[in-house]
C-alpha positions as CSV (number, residue, x, y, z in Angstrom):
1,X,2.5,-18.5,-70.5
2,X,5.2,-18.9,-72.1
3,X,8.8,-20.7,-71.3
4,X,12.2,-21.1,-72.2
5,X,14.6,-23.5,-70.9
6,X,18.3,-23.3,-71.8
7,X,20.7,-25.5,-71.0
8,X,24.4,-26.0,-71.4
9,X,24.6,-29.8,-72.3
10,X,21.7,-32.8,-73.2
11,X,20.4,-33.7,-69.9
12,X,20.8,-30.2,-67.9
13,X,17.6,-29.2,-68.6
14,X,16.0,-32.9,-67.3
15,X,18.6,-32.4,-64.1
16,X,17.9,-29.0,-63.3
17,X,14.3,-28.0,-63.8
18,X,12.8,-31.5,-65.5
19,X,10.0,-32.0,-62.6
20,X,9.0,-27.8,-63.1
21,X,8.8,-28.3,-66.7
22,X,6.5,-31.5,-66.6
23,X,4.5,-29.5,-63.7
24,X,4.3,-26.2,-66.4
25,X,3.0,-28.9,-69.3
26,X,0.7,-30.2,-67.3
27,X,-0.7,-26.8,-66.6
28,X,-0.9,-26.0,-70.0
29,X,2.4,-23.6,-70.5
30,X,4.1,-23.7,-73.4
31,X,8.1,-24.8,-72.6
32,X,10.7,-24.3,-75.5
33,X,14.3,-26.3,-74.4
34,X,17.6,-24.9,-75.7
35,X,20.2,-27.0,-75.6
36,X,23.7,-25.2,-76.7
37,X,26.3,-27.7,-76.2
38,X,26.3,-31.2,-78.6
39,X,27.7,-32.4,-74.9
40,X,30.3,-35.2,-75.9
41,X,33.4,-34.2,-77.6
42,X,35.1,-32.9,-74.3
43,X,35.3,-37.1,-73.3
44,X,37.6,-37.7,-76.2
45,X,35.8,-39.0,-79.2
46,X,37.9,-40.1,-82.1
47,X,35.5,-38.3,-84.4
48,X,34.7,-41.8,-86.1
49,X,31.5,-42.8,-87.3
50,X,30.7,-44.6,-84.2
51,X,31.4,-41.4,-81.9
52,X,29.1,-39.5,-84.6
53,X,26.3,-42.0,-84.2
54,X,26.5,-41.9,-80.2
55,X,26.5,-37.8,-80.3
56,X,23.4,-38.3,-82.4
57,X,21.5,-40.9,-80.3
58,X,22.4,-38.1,-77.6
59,X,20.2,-35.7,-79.2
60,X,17.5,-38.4,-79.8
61,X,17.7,-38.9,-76.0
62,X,17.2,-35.2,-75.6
63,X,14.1,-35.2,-77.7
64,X,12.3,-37.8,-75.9
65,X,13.1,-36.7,-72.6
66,X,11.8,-33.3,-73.8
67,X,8.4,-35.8,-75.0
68,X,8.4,-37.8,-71.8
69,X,7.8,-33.7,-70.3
70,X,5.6,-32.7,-72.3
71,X,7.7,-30.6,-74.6
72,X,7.8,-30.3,-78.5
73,X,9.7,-27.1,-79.5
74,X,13.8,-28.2,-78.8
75,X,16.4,-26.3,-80.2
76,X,20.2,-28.4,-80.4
77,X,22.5,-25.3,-81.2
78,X,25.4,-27.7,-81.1
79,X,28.3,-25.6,-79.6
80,X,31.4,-27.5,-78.5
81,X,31.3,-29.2,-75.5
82,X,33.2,-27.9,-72.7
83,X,34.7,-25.5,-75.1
84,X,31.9,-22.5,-74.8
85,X,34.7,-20.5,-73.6
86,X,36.9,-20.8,-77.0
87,X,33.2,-19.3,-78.4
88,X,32.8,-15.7,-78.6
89,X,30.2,-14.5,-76.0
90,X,28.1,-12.8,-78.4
91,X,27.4,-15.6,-80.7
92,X,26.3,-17.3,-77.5
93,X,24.0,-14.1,-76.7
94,X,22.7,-14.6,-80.6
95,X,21.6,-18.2,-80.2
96,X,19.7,-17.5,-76.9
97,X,18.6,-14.3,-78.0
98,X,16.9,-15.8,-81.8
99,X,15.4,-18.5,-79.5
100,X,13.7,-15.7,-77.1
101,X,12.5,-14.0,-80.3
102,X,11.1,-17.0,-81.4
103,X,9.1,-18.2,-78.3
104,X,8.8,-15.1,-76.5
105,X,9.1,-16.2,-73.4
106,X,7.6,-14.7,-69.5
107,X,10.1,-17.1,-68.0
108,X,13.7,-18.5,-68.4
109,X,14.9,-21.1,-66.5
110,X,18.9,-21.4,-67.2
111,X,22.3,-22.6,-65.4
112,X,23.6,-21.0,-62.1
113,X,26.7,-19.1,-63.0
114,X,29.1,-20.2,-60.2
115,X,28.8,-24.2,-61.3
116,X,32.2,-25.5,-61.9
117,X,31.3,-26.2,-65.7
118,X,32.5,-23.5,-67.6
119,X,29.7,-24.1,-70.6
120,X,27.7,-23.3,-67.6
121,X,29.2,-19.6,-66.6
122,X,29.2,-18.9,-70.3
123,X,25.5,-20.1,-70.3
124,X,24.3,-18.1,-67.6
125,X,26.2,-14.7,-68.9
126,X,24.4,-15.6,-72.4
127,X,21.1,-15.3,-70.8
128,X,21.5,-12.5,-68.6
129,X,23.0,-10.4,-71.7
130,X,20.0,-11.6,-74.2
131,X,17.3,-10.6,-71.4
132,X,18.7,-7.1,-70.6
133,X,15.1,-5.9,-69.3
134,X,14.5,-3.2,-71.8
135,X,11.5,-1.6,-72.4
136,X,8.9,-3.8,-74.0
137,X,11.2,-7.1,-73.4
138,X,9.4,-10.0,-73.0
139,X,11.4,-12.3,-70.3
140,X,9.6,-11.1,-66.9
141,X,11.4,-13.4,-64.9
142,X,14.6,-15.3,-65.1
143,X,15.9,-18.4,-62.5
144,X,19.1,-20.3,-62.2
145,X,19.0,-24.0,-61.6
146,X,21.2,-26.4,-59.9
147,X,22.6,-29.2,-61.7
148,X,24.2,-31.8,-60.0
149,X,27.4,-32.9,-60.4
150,X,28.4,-29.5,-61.2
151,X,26.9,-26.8,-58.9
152,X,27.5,-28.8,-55.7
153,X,31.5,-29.8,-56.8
154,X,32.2,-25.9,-57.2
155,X,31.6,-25.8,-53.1
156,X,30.7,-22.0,-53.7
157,X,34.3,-21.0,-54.5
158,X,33.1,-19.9,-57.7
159,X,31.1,-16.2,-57.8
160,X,27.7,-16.4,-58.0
161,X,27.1,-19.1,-55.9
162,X,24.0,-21.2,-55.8
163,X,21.3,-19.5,-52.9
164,X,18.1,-21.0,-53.9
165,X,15.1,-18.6,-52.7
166,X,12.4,-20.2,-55.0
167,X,11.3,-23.9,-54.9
168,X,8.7,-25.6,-57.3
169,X,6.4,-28.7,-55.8
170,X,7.5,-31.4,-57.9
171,X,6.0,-34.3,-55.5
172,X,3.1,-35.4,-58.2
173,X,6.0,-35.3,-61.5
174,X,9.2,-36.5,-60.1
175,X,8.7,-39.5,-61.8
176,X,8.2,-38.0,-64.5
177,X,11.5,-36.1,-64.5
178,X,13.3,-39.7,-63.2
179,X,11.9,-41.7,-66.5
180,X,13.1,-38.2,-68.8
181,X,16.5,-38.8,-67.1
182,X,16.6,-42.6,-67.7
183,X,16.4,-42.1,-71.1
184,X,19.9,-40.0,-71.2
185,X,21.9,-43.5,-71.0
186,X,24.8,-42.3,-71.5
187,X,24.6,-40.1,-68.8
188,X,23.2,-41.6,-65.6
189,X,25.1,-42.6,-63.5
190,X,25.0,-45.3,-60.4
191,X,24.6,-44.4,-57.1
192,X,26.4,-42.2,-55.2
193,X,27.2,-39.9,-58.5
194,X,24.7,-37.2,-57.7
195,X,23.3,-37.8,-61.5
196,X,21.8,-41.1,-60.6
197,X,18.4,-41.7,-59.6
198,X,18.5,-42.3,-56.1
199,X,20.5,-38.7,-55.9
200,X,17.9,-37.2,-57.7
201,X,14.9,-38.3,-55.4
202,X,17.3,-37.6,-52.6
203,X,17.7,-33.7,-53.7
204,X,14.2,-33.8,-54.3
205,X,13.5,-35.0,-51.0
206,X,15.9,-32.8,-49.2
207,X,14.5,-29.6,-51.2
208,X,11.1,-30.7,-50.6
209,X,11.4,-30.5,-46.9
210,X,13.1,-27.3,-46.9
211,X,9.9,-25.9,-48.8
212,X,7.5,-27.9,-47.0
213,X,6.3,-30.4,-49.3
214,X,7.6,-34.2,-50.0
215,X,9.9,-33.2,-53.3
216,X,10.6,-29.9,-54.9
217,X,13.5,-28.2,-57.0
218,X,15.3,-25.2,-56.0
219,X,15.9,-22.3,-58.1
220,X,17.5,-19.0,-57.8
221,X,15.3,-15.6,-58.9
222,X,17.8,-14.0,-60.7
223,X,15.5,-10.9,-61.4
224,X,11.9,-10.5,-61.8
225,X,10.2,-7.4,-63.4
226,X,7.1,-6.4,-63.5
């Protein structure tokens, strides 16, 4: 089977789905990651040629977390981060929709659309316009993600709101998604920011009990056809 990941920012994908895409590797799928965003301008970089060579270890962090999960095929489209909203919607629906041409996905896994991000909202409306379930499409399935730091902080004032009904057993790779995130330096974070690694077992914990299994992730099945 097939899979695409898209994410807003470098390290959303690791964050929101990292321990399902390990688990899908290790079963053989093939996972594709788009990232949209560059995911560091919004903090106030100079634009010097330090701020260029940090942006660009960023992406080298992206790559090997993708590696560390058993993923070759990632996409950096580069949009501006935190900005998705001074991009016209339909160049965002391009960008996702040449990347589902390409891999011809059965599954997306993508951002929740109430997060309090806004490169997530556009994210989410991206996807659901580039896998309008026409006849002969080949996205079966599409799930939201949660990503902390983001989803949780918009305390469901923000329409949709996050109501997981699908969880993944992550118990034998969340390791595996913790070493992915450590390599995102810039952005792990110490404990109690829910981006550091004790939050991230924790969610994995808490989720895993809810499903009844020591870790999972949650995800929201945004539409499924047959």
């Amino acid at each position: 089977m097939n899979v695409l990941v898209v994410a807003a920012h470098p390290d959303d994908e690791v964050l929101g789905c990292g321990g399902t895409i390990a688990r899908l590797t290790e079963a053989r799928h093939d996972v594709s990651i788009l990232i949209l965003g560059e995911g560091m301008t919004s903090r106030g970089t100079s634009g010097s040629q330090e701020d260029k060579d940090t942006l660009e270890r960023l992406h080298v962090h992206a790559r090997a977390a993708a590696a560390i999960l058993g993923v070759k095929n990632v996409t950096l489209a580069k949009l501006p981060d935190n900005r998705f909203d001074t991009v016209a919607l339909l160049d965002i629906v391009k960008i996702v929709e040449e990347s589902i041409k390409r891999v011809a996905p059965e599954e997306i896994y993508t951002q929740n659309g109430g997060d309090l991000n806004i490169d997530h909202e556009r994210t989410f409306r991206a996807v659901l316009t580039a896998t309008r379930p026409m006849e002969g499409a080949a996205v079966k399935r599409v799930f939201a993600y949660e990503v902390g730091s983001s989803t949780e902080w918009s305390f469901q004032q923000f329409a949709p709101a996050f109501h997981p009904n699908t969880f993944v057993d992550i118990a034998r790779t969340l390791e595996k998604k913790i070493e992915a995130m450590r390599t995102y330096a810039s952005e792990i974070r110490p404990f109690p920011h829910p981006r550091s690694v004790e939050a991230l077992r924790a969610v994995a914990q808490r989720w895993g009990s809810v499903a009844g299994c020591r870790a999972a992730e949650a995800f929201q099945l945004i539409r499924s056809v047959p």
